[in-house]
TIMI-2910 file (N, C-alpha, C, CB; in pm, 1 decimal, decimal comma, always signed):
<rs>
+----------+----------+----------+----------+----------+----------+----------+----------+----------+----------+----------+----------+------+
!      n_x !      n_y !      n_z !     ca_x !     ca_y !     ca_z !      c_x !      c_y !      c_z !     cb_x !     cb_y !     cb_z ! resn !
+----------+----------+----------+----------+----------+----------+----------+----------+----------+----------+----------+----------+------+
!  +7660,6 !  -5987,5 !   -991,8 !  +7752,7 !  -6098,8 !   -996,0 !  +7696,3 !  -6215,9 !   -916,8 !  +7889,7 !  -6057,7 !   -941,8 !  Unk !
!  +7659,3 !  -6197,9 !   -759,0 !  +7563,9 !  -6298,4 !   -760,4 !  +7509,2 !  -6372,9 !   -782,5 !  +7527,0 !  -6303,5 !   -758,7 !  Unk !
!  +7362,5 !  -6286,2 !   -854,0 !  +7277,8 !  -6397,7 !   -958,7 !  +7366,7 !  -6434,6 !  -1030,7 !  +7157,3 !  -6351,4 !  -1055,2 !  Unk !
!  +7438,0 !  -6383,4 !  -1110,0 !  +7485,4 !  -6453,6 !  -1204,1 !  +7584,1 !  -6590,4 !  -1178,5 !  +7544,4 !  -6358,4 !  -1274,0 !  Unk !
!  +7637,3 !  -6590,5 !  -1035,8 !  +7746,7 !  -6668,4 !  -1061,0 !  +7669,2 !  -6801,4 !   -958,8 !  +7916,6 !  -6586,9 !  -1010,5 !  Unk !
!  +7513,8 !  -6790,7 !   -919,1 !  +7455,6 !  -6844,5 !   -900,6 !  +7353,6 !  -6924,4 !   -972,7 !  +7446,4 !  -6796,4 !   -846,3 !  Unk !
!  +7341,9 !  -6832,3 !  -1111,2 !  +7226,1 !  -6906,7 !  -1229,3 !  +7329,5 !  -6957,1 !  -1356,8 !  +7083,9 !  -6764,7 !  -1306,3 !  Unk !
!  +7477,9 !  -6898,8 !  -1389,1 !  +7549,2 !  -7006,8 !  -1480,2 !  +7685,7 !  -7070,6 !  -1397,1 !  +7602,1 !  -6926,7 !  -1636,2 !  Unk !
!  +7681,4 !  -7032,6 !  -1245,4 !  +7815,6 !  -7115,5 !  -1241,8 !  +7858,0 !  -7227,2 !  -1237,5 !  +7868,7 !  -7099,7 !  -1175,3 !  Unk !
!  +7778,6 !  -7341,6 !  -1239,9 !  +7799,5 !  -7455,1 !  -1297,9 !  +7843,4 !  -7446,6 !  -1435,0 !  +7694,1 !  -7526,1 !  -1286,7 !  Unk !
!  +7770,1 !  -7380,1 !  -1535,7 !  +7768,4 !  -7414,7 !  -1669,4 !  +7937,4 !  -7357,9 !  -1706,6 !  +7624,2 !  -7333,0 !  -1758,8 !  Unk !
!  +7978,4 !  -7255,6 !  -1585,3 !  +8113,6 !  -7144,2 !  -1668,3 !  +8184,8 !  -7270,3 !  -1657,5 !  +8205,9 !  -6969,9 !  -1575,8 !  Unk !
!  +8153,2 !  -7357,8 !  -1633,5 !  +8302,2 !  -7457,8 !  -1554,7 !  +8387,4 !  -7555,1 !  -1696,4 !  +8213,5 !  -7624,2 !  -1398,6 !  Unk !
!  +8261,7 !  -7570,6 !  -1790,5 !  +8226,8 !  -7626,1 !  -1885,8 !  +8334,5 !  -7625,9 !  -2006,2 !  +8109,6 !  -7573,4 !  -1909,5 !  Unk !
!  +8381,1 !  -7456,8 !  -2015,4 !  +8491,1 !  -7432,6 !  -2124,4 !  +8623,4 !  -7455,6 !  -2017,5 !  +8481,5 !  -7254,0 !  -2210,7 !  Unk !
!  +8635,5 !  -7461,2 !  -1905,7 !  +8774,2 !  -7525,3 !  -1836,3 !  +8781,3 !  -7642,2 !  -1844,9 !  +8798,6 !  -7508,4 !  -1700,4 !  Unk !
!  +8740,8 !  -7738,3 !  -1948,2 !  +8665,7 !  -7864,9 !  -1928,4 !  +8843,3 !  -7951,6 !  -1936,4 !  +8511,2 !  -7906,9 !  -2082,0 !  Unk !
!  +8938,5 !  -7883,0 !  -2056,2 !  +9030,3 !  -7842,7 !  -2111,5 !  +9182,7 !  -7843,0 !  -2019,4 !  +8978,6 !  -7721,3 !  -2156,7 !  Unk !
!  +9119,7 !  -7714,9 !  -1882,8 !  +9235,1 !  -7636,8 !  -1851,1 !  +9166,3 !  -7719,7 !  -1686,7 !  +9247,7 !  -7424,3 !  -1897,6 !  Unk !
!  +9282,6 !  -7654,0 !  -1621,3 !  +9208,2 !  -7675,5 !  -1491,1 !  +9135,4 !  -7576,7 !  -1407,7 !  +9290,7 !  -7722,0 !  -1410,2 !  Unk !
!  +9030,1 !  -7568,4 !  -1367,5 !  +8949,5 !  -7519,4 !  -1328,8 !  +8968,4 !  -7470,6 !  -1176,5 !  +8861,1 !  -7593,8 !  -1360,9 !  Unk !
!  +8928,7 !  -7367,0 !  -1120,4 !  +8921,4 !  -7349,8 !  -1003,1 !  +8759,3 !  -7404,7 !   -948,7 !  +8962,0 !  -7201,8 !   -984,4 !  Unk !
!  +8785,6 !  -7484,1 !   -845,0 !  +8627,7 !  -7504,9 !   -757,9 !  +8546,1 !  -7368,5 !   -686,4 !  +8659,9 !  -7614,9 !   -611,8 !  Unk !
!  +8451,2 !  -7364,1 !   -749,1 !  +8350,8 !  -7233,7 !   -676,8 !  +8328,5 !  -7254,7 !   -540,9 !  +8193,9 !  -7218,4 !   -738,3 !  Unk !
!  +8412,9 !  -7265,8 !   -462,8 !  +8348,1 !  -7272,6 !   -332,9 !  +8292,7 !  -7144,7 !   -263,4 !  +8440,7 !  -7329,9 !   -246,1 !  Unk !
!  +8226,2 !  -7151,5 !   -199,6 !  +8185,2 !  -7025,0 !    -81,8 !  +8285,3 !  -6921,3 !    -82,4 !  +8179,5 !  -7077,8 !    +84,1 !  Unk !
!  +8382,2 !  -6993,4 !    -64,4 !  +8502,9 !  -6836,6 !    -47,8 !  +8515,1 !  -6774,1 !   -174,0 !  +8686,3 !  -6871,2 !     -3,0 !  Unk !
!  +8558,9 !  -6858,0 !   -292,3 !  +8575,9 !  -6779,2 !   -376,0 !  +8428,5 !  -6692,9 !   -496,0 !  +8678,2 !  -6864,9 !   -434,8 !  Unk !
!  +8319,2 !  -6728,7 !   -464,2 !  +8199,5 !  -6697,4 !   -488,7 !  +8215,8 !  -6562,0 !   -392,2 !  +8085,8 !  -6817,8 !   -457,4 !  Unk !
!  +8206,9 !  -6558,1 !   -295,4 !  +8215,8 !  -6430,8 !   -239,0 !  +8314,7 !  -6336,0 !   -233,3 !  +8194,4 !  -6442,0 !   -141,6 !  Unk !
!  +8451,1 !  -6377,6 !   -283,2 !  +8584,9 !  -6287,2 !   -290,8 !  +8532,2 !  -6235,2 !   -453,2 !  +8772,6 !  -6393,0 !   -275,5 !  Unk !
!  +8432,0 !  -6303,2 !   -575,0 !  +8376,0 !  -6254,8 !   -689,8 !  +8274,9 !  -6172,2 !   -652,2 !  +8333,1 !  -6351,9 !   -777,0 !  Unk !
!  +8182,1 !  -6168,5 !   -577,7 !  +8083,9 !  -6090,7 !   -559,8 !  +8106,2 !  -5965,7 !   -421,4 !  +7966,3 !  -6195,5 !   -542,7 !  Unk !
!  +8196,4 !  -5970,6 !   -392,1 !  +8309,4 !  -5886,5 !   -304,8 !  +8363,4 !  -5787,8 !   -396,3 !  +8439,5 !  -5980,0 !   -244,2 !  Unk !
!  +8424,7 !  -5835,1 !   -503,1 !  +8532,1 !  -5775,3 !   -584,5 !  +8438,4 !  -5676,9 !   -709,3 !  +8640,5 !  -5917,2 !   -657,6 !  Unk !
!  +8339,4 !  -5713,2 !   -746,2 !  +8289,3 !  -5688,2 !   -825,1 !  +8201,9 !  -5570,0 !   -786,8 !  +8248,2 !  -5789,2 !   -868,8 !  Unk !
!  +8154,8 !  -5562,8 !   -661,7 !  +8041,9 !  -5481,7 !   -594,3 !  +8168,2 !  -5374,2 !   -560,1 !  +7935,5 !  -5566,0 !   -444,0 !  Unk !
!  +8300,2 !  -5414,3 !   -514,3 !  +8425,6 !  -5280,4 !   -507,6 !  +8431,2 !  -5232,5 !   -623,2 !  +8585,8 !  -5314,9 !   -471,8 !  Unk !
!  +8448,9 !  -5284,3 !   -761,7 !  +8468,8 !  -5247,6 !   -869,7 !  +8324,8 !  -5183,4 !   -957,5 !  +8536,3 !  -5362,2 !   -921,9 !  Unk !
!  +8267,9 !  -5146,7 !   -846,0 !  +8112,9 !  -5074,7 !   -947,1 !  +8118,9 !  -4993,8 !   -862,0 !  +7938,2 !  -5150,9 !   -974,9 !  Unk !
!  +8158,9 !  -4979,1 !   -722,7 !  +8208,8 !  -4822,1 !   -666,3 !  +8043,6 !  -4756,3 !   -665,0 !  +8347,1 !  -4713,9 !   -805,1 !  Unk !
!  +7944,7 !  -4877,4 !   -590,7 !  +7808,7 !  -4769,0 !   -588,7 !  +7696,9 !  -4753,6 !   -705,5 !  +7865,9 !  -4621,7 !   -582,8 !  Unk !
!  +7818,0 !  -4784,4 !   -867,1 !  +7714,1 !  -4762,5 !   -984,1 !  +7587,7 !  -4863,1 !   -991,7 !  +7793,0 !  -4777,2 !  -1123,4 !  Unk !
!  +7500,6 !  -4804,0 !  -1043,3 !  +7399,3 !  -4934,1 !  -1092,1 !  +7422,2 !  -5039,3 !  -1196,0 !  +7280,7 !  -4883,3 !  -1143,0 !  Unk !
!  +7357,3 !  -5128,0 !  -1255,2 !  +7351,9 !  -5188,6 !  -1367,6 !  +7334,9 !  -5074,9 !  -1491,8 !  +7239,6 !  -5291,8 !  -1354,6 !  Unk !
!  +7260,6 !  -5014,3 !  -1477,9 !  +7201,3 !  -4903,9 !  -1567,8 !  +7340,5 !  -4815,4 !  -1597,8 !  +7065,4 !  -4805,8 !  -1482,5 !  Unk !
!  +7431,5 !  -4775,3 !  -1508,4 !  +7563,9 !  -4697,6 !  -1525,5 !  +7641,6 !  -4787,0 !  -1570,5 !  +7626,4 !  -4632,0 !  -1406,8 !  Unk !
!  +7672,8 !  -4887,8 !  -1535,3 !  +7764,7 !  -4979,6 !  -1577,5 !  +7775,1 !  -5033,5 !  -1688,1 !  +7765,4 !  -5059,3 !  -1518,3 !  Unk !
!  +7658,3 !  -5053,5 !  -1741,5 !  +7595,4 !  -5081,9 !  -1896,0 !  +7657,0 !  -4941,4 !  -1953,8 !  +7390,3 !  -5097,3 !  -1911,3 !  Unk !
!  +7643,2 !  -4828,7 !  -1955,8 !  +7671,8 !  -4718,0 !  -2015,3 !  +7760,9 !  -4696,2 !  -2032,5 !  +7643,3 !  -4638,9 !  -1985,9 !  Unk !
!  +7860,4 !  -4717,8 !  -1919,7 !  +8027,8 !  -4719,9 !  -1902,1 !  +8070,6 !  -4810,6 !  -2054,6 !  +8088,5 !  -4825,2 !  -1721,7 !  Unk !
!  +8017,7 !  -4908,5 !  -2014,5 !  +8070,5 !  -5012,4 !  -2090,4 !  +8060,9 !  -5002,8 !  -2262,4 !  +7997,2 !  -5133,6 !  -2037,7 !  Unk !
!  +7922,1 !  -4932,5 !  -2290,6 !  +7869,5 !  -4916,7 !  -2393,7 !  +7964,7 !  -4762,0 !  -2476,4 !  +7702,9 !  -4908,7 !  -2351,3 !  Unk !
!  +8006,2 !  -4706,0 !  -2371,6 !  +8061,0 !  -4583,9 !  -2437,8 !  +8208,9 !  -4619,2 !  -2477,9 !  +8054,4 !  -4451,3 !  -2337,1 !  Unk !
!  +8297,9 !  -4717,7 !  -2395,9 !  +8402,8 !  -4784,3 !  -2388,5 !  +8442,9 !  -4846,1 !  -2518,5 !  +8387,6 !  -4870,0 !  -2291,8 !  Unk !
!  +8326,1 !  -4946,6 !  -2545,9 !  +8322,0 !  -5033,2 !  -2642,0 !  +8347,8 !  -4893,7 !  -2811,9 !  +8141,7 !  -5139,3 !  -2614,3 !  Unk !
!  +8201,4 !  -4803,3 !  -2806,7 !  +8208,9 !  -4714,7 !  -2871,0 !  +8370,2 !  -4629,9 !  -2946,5 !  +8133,2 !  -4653,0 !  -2787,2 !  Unk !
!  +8438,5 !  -4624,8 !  -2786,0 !  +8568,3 !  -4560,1 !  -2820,5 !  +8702,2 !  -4628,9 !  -2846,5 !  +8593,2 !  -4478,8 !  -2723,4 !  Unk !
!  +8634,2 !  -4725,0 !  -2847,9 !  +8783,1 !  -4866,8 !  -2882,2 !  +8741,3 !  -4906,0 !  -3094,6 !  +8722,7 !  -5118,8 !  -2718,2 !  Unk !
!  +8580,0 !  -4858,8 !  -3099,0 !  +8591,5 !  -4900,6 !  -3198,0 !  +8602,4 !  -4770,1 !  -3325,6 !  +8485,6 !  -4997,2 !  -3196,8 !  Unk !
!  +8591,0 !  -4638,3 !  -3276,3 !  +8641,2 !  -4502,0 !  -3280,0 !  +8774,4 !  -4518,8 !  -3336,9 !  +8643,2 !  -4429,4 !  -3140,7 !  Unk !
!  +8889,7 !  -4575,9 !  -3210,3 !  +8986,5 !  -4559,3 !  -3232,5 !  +9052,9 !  -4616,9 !  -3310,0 !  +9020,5 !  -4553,9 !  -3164,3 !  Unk !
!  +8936,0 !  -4747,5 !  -3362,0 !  +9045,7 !  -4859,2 !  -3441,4 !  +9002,2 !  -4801,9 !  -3573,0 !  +9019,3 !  -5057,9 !  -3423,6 !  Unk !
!  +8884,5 !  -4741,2 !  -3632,4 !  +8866,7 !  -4676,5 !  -3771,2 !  +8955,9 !  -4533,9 !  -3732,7 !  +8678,5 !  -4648,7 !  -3822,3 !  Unk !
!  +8976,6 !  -4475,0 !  -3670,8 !  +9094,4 !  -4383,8 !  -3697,9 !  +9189,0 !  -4389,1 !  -3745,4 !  +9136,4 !  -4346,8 !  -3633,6 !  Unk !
!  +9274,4 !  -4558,1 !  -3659,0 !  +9341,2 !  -4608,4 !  -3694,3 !  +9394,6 !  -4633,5 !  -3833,6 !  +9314,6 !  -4666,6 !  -3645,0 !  Unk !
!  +9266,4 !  -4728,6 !  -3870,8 !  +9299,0 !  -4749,2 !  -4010,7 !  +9279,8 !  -4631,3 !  -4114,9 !  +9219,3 !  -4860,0 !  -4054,0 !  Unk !
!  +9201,6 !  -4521,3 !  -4100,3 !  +9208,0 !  -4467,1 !  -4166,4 !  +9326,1 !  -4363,2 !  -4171,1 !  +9109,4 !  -4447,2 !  -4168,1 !  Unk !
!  +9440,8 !  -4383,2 !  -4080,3 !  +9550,1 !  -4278,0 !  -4169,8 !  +9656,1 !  -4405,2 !  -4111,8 !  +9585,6 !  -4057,2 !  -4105,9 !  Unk !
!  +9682,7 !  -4499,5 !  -4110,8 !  +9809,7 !  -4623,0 !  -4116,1 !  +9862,3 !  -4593,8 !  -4288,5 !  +9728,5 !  -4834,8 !  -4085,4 !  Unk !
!  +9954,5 !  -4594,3 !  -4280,6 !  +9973,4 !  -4600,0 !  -4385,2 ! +10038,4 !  -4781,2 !  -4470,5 ! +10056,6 !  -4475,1 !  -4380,7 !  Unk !
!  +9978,2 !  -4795,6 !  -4575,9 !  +9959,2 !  -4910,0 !  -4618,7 ! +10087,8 !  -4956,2 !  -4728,9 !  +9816,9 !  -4905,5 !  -4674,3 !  Unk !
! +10160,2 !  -5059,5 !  -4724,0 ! +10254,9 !  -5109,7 !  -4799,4 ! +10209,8 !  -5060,4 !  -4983,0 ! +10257,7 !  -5285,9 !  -4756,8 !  Unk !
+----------+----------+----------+----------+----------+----------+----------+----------+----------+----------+----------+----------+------+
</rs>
């Protein structure tokens, strides 16, 4: 989160262009890279990618299940 909110966070600001935006200051850059390093609980990139990848997998599992016994008008 870091790098990241160090190499596009200017650019994220871009689609709030719209809404109002919160300012990245110091605090809240670090309450993101705080929050995020709690919410990986230790995992790597390498686990987290996997998590995510199996997640994605079972959301899209569930939606052809789905359709395949809904029954249709």
């Amino acid at each position: 989160m870091a790098h990241m909110l160090d190499h596009f966070g200017p650019s994220l600001r871009a689609p709030w262009t719209h809404l109002e935006a919160p300012e990245l200051t110091a605090e809240l850059w670090g309450a993101m890279v705080e929050g995020t390093a709690a919410e990986a609980a230790g995992r790597d990139y390498a686990a987290l990618v996997a998590e995510r990848d199996r997640a994605v997998i079972a959301v899209r599992r569930a939606v052809e299940q789905a359709r395949r016994t809904s029954v249709r008008p």
